[in-house]
Each structure stands twice: as C-alpha cells, then as structure tokens.
LUMLUMDREN-2810 file (N, C-alpha, C; in Angstrom, 1 decimal):
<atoms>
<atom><aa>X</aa><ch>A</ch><at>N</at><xx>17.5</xx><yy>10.0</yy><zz>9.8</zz></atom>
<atom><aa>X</aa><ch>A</ch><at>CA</at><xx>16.9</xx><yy>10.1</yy><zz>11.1</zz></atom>
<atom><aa>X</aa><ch>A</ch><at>C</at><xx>15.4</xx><yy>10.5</yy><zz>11.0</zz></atom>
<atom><aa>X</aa><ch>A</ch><at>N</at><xx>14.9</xx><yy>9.7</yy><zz>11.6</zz></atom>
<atom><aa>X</aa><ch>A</ch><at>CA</at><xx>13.2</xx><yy>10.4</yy><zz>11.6</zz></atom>
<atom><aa>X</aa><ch>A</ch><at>C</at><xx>12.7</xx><yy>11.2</yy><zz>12.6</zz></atom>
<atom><aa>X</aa><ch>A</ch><at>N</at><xx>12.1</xx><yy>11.6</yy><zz>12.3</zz></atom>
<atom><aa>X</aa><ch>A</ch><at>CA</at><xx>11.4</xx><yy>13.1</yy><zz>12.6</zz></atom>
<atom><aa>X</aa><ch>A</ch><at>C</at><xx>10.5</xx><yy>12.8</yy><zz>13.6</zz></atom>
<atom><aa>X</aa><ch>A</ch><at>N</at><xx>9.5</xx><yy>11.9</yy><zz>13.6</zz></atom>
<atom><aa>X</aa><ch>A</ch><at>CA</at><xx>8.9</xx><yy>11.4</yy><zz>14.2</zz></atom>
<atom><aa>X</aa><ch>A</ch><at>C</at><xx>8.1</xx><yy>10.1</yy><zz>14.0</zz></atom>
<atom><aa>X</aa><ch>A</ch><at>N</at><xx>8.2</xx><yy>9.5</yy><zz>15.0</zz></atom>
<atom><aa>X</aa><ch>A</ch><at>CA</at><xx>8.3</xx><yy>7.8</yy><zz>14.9</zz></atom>
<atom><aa>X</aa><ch>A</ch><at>C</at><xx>7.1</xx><yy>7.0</yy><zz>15.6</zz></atom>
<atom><aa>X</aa><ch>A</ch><at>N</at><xx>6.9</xx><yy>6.1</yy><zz>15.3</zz></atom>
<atom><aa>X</aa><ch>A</ch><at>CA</at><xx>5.3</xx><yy>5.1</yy><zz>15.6</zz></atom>
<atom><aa>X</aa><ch>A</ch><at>C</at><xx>6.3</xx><yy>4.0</yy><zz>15.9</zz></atom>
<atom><aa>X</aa><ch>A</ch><at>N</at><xx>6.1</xx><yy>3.2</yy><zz>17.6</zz></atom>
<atom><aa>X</aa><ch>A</ch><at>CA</at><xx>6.4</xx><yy>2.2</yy><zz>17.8</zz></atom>
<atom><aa>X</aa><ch>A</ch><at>C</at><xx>6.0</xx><yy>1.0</yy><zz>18.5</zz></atom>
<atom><aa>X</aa><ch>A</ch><at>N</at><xx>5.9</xx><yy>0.1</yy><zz>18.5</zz></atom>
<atom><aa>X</aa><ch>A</ch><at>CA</at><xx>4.8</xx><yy>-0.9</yy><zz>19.3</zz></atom>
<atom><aa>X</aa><ch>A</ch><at>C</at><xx>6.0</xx><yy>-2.1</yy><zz>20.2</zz></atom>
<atom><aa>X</aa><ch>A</ch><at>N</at><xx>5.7</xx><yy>-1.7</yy><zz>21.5</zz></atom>
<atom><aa>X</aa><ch>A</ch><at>CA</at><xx>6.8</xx><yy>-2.9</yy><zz>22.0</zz></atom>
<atom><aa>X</aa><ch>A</ch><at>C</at><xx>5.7</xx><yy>-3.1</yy><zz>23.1</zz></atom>
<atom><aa>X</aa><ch>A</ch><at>N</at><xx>5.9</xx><yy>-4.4</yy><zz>23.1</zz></atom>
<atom><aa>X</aa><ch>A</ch><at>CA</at><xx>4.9</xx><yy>-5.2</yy><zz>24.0</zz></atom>
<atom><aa>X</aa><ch>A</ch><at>C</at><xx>3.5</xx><yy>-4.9</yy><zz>23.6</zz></atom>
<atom><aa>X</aa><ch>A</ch><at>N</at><xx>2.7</xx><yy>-4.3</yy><zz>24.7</zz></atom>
<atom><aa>X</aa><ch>A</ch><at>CA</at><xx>1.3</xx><yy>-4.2</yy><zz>24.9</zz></atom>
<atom><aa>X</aa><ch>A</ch><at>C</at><xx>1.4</xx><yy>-2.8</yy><zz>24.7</zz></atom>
<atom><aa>X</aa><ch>A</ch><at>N</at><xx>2.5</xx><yy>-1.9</yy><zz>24.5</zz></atom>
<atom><aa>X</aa><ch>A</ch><at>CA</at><xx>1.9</xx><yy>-0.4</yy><zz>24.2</zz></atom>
<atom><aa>X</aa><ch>A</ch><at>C</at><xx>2.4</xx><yy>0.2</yy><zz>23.0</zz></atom>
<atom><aa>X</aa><ch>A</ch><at>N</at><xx>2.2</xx><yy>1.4</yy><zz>22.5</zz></atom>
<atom><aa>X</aa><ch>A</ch><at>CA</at><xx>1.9</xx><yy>2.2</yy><zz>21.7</zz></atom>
<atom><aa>X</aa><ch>A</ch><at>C</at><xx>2.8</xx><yy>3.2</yy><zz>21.7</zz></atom>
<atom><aa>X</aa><ch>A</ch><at>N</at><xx>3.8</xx><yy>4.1</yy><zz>20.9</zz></atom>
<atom><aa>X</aa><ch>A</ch><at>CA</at><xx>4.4</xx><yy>4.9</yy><zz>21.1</zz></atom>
<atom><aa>X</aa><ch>A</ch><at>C</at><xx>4.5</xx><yy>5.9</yy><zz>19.5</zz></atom>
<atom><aa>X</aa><ch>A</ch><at>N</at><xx>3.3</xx><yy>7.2</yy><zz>19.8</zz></atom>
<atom><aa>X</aa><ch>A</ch><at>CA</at><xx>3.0</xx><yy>8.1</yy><zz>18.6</zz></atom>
<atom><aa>X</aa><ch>A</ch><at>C</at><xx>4.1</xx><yy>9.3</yy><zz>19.1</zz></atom>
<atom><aa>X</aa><ch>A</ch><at>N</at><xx>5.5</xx><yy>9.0</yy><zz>18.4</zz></atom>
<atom><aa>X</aa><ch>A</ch><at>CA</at><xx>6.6</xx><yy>10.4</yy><zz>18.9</zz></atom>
<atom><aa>X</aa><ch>A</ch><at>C</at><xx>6.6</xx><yy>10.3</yy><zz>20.2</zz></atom>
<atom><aa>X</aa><ch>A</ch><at>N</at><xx>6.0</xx><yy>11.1</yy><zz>21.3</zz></atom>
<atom><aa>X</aa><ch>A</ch><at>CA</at><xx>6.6</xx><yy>11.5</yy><zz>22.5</zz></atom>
<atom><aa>X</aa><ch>A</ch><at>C</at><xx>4.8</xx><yy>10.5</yy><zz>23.6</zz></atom>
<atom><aa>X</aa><ch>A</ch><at>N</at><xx>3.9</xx><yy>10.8</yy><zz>22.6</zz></atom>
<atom><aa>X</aa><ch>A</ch><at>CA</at><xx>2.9</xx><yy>10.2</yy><zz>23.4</zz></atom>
<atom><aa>X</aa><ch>A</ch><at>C</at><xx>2.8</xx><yy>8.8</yy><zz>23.6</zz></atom>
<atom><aa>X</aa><ch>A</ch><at>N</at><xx>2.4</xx><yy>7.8</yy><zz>24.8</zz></atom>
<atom><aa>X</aa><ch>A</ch><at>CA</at><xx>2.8</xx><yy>6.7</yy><zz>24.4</zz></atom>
<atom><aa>X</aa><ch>A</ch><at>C</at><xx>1.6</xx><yy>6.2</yy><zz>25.7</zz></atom>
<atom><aa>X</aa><ch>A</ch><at>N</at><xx>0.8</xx><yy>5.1</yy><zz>25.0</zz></atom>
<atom><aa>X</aa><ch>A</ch><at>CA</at><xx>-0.3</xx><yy>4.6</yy><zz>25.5</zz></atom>
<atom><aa>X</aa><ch>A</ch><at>C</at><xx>-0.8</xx><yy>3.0</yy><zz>25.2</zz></atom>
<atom><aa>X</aa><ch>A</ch><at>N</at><xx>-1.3</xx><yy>2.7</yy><zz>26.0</zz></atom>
<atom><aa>X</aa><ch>A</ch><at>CA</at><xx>-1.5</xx><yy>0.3</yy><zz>25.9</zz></atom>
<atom><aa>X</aa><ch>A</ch><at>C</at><xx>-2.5</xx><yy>0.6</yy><zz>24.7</zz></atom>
<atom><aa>X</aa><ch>A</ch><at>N</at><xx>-2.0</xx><yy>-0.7</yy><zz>23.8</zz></atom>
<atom><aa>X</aa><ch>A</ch><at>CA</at><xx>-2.6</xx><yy>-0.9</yy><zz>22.7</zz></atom>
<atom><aa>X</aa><ch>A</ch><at>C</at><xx>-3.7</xx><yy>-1.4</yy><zz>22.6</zz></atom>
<atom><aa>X</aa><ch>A</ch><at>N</at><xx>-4.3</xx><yy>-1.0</yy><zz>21.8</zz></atom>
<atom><aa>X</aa><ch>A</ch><at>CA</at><xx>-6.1</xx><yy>-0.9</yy><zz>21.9</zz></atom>
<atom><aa>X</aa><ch>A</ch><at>C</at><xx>-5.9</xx><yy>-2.1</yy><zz>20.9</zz></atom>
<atom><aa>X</aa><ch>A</ch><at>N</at><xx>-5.6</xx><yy>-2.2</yy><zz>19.9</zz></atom>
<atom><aa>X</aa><ch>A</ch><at>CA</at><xx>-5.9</xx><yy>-3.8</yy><zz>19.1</zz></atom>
<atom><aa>X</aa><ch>A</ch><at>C</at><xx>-4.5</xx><yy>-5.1</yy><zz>19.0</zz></atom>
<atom><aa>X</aa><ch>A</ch><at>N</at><xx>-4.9</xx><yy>-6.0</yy><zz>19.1</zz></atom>
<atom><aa>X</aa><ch>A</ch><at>CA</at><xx>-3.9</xx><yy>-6.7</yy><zz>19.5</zz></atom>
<atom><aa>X</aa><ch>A</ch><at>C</at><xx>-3.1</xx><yy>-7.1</yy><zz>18.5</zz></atom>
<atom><aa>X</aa><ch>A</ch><at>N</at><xx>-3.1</xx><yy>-6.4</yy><zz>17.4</zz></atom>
<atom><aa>X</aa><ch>A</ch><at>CA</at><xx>-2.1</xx><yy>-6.5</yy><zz>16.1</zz></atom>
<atom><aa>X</aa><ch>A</ch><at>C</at><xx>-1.4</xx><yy>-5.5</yy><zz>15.6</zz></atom>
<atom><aa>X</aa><ch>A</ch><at>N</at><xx>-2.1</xx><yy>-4.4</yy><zz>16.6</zz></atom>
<atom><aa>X</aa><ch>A</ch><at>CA</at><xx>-1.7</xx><yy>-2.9</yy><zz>15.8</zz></atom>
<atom><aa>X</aa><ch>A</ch><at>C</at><xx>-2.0</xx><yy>-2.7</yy><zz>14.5</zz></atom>
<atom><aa>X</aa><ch>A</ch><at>N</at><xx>-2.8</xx><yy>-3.0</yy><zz>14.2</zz></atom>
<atom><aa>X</aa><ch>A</ch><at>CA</at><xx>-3.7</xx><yy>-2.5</yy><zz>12.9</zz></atom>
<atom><aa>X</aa><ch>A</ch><at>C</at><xx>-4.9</xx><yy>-1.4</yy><zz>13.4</zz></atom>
<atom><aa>X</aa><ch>A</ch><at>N</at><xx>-4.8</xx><yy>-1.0</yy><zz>12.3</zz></atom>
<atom><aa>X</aa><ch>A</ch><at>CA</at><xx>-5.6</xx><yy>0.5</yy><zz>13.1</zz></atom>
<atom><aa>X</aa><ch>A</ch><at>C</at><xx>-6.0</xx><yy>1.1</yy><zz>14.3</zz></atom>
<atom><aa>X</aa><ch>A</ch><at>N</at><xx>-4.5</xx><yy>1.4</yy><zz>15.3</zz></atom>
<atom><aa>X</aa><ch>A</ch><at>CA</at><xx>-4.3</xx><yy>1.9</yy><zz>16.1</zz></atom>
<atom><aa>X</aa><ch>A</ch><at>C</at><xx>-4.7</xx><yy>3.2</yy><zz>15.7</zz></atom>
<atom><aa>X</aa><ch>A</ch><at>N</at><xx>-6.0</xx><yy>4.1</yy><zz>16.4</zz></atom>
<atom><aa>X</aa><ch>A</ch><at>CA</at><xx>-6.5</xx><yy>5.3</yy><zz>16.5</zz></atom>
<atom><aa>X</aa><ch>A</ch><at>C</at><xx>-5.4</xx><yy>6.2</yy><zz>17.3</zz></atom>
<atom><aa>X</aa><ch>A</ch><at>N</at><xx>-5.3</xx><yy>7.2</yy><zz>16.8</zz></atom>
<atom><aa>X</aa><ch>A</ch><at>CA</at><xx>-4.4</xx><yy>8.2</yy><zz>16.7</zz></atom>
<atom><aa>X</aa><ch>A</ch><at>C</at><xx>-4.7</xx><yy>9.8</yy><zz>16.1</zz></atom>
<atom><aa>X</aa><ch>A</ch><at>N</at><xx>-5.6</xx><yy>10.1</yy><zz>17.2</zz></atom>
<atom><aa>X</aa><ch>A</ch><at>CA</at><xx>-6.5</xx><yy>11.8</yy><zz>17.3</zz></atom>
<atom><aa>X</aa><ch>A</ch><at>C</at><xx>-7.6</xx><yy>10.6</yy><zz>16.0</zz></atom>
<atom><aa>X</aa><ch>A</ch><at>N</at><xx>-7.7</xx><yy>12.0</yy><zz>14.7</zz></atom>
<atom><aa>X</aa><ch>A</ch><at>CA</at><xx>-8.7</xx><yy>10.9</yy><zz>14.2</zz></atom>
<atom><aa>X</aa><ch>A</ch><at>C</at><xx>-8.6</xx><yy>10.0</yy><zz>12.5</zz></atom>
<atom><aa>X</aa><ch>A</ch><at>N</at><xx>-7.3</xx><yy>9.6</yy><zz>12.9</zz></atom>
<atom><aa>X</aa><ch>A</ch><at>CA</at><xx>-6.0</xx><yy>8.6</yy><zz>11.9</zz></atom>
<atom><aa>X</aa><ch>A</ch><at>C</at><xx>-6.2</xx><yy>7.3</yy><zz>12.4</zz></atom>
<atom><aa>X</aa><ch>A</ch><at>N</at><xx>-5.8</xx><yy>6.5</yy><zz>11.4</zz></atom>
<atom><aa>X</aa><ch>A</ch><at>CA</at><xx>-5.4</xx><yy>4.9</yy><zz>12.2</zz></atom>
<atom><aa>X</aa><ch>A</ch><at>C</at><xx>-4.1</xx><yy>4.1</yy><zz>11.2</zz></atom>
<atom><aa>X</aa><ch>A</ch><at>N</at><xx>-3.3</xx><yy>4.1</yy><zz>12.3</zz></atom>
<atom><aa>X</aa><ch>A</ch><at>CA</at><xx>-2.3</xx><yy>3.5</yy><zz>11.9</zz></atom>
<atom><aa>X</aa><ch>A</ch><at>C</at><xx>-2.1</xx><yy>2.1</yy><zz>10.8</zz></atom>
<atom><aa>X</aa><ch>A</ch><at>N</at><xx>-1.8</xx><yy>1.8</yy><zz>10.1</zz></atom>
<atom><aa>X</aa><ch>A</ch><at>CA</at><xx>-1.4</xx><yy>1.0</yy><zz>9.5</zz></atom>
<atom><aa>X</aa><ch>A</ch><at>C</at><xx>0.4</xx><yy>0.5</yy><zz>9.4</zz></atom>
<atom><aa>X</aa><ch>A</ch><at>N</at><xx>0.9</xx><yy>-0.9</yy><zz>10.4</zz></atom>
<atom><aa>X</aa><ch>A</ch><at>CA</at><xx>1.6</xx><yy>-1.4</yy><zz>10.4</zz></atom>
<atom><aa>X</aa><ch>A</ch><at>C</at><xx>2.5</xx><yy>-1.5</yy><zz>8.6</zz></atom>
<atom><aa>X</aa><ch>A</ch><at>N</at><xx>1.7</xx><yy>-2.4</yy><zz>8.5</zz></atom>
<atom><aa>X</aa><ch>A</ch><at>CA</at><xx>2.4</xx><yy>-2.9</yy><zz>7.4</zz></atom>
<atom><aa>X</aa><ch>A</ch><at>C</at><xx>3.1</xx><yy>-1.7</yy><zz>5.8</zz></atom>
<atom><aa>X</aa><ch>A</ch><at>N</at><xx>1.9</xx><yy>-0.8</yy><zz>6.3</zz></atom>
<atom><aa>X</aa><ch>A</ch><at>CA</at><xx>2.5</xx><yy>0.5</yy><zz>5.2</zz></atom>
<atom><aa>X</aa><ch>A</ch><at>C</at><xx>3.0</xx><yy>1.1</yy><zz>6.0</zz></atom>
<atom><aa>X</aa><ch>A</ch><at>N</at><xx>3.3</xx><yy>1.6</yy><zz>7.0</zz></atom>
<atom><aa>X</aa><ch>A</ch><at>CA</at><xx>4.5</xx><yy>2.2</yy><zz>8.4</zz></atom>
<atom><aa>X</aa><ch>A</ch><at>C</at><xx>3.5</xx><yy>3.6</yy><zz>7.9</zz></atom>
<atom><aa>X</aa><ch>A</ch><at>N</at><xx>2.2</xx><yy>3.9</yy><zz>8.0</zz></atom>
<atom><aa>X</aa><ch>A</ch><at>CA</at><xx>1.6</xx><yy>5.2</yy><zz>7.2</zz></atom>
<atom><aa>X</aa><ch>A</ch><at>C</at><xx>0.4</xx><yy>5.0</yy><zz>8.1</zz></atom>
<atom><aa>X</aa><ch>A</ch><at>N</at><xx>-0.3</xx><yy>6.5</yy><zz>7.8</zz></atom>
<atom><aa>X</aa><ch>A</ch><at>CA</at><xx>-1.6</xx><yy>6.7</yy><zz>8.6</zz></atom>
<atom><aa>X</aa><ch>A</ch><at>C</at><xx>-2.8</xx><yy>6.8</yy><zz>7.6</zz></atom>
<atom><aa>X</aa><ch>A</ch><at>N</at><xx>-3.9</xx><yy>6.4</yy><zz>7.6</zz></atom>
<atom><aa>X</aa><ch>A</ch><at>CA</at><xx>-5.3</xx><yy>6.3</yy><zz>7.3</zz></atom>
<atom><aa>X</aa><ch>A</ch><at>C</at><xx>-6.3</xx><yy>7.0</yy><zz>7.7</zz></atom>
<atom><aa>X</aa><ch>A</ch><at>N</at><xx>-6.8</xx><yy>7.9</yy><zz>6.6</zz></atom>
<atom><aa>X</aa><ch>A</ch><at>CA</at><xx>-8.0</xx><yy>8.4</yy><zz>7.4</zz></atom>
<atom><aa>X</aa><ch>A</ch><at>C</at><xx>-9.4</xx><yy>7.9</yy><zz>7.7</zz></atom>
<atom><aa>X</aa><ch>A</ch><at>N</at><xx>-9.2</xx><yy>6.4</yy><zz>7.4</zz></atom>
<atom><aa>X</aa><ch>A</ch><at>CA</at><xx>-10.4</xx><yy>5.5</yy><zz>7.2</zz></atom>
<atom><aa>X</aa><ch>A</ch><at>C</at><xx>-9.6</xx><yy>4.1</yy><zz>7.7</zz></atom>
<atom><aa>X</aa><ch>A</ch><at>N</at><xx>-10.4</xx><yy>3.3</yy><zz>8.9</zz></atom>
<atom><aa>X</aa><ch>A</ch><at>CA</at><xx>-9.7</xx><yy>2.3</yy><zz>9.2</zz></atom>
<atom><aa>X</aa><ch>A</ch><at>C</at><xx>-9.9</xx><yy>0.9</yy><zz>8.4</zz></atom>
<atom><aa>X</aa><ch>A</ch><at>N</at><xx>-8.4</xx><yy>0.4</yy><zz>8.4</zz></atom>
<atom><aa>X</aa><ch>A</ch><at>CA</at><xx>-8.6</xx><yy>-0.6</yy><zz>7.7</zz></atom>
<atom><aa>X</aa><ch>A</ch><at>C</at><xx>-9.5</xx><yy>-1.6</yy><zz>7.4</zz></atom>
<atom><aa>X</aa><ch>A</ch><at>N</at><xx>-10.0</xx><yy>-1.9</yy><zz>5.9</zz></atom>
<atom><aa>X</aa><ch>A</ch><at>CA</at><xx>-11.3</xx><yy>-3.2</yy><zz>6.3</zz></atom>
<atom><aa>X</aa><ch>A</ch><at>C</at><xx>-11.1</xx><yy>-4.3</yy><zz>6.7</zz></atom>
<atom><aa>X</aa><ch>A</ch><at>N</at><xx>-10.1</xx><yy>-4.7</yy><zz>7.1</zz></atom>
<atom><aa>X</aa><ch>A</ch><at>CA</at><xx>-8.9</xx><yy>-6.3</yy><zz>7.2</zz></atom>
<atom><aa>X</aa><ch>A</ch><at>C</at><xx>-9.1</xx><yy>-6.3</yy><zz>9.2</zz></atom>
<atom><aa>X</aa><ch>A</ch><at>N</at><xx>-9.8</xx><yy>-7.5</yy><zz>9.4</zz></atom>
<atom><aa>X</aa><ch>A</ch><at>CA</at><xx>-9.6</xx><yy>-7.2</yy><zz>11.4</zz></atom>
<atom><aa>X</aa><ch>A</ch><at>C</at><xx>-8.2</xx><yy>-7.4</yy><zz>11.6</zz></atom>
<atom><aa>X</aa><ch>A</ch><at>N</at><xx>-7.2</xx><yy>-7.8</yy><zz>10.8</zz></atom>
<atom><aa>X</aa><ch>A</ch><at>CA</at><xx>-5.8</xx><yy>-8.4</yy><zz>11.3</zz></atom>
<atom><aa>X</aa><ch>A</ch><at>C</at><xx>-4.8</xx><yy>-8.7</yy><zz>10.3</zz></atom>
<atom><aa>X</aa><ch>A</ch><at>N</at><xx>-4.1</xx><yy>-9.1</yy><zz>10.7</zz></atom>
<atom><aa>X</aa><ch>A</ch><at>CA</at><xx>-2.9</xx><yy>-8.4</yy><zz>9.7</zz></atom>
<atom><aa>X</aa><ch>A</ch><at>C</at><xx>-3.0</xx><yy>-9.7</yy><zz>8.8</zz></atom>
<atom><aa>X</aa><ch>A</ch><at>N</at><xx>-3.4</xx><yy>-10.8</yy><zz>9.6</zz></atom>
<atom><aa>X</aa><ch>A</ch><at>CA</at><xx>-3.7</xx><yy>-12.4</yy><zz>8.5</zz></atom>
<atom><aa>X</aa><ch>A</ch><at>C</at><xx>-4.8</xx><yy>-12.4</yy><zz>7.4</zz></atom>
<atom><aa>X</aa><ch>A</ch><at>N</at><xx>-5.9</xx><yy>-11.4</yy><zz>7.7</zz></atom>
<atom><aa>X</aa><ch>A</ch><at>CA</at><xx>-6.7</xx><yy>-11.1</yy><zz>6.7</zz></atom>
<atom><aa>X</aa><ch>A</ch><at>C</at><xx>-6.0</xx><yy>-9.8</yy><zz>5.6</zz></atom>
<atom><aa>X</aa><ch>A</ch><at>N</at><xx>-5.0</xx><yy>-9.2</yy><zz>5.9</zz></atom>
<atom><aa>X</aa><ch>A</ch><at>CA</at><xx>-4.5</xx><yy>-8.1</yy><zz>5.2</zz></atom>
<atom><aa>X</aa><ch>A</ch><at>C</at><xx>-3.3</xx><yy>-9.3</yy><zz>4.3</zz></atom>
<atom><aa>X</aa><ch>A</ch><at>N</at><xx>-2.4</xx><yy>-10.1</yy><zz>5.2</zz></atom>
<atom><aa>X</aa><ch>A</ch><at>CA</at><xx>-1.9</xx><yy>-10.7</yy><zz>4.1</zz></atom>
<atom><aa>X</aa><ch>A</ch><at>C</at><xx>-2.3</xx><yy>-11.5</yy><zz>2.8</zz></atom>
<atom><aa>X</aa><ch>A</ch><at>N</at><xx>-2.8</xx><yy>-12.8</yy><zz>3.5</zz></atom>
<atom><aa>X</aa><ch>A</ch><at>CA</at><xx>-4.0</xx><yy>-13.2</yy><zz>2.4</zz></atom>
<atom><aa>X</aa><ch>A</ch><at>C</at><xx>-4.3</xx><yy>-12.3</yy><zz>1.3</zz></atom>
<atom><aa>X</aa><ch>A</ch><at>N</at><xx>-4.8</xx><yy>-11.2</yy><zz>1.4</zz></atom>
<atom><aa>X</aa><ch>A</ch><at>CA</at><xx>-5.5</xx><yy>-10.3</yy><zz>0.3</zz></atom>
<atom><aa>X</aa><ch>A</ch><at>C</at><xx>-4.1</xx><yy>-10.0</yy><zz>-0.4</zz></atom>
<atom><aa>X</aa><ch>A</ch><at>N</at><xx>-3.4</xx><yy>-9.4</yy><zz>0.3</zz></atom>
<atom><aa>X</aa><ch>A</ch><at>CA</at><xx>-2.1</xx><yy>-8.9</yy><zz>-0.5</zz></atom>
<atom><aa>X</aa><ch>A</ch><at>C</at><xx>-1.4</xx><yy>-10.4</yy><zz>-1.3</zz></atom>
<atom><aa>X</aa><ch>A</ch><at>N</at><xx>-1.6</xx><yy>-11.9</yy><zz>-0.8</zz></atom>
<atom><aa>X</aa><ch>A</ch><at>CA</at><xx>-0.7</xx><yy>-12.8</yy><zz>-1.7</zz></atom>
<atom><aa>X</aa><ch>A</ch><at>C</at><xx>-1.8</xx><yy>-13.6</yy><zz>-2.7</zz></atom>
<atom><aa>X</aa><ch>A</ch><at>N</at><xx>-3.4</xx><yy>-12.9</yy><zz>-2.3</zz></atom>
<atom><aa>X</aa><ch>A</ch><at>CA</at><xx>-4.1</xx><yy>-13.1</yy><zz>-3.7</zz></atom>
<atom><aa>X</aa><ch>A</ch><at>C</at><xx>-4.3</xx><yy>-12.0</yy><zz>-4.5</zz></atom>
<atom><aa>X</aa><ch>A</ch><at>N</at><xx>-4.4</xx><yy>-10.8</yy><zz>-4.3</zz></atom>
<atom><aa>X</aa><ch>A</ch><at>CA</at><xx>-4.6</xx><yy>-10.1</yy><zz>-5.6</zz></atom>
<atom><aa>X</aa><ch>A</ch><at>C</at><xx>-2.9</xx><yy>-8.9</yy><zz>-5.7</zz></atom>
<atom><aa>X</aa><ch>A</ch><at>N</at><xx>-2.0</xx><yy>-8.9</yy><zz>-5.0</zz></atom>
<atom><aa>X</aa><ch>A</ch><at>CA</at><xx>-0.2</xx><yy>-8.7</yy><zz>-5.1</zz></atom>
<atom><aa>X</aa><ch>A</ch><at>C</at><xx>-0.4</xx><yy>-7.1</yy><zz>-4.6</zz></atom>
<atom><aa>X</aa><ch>A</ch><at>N</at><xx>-1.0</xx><yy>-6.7</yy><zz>-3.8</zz></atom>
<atom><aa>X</aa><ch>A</ch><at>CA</at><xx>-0.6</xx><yy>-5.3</yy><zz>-3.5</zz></atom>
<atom><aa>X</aa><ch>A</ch><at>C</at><xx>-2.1</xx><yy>-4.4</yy><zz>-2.8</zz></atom>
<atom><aa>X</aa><ch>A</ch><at>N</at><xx>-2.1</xx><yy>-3.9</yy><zz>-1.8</zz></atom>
<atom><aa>X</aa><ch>A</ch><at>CA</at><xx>-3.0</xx><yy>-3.4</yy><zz>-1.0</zz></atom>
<atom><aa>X</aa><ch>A</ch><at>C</at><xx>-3.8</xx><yy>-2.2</yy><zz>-2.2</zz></atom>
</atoms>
C-alpha cells in the first residue's frame, strides 16, 4: 500500500491529498513545491527534465538503453 501517491487523470494532477489542472500536457515535469515530477521513473527531480515530452524522453532511452 502506498504511502503516498502521484496521479494524473484527465487534465489534473493529484500530489497525495493536494490535487490541481495540469500545467504540462504530458506530465512530465509537473512542479511540485520545488521538485518536478517524472512520469516514466514514478520519482521526483530536483532539476526539470531536459526532454519537452515523453516522445523526446523515449527516443533517447531506445537510442542510448536507459535514462
């Protein structure tokens, strides 16, 4: 059971109990106090991703095998 949970349904944002419309339309570095979420690692960042979208994050991951 998790403790506390990051969820994205539809157009909004849900950090545990706070829950707010999504600022990027991939959810990729969803700001969060001063973190940014990362989908694909289900983990937070203290530095936002260099990838605008998750299609530039794939690419990279199926040319060089791992973030």
């Amino acid at each position: 059971m998790a403790i506390w949970k990051v969820t994205m349904d539809g157009k909004d944002v849900q950090f545990g109990e706070a829950k707010r419309k999504r600022i990027t339309p991939s959810g990729c570095n969803e700001p969060f106090k001063r973190w940014y979420w990362c989908p694909r690692r289900q983990w937070f960042n203290k530095i936002p991703c260099p990838f605008v979208n998750k299609n530039e994050c794939d690419t990279y991951r199926r040319m060089c095998g791992n973030l």
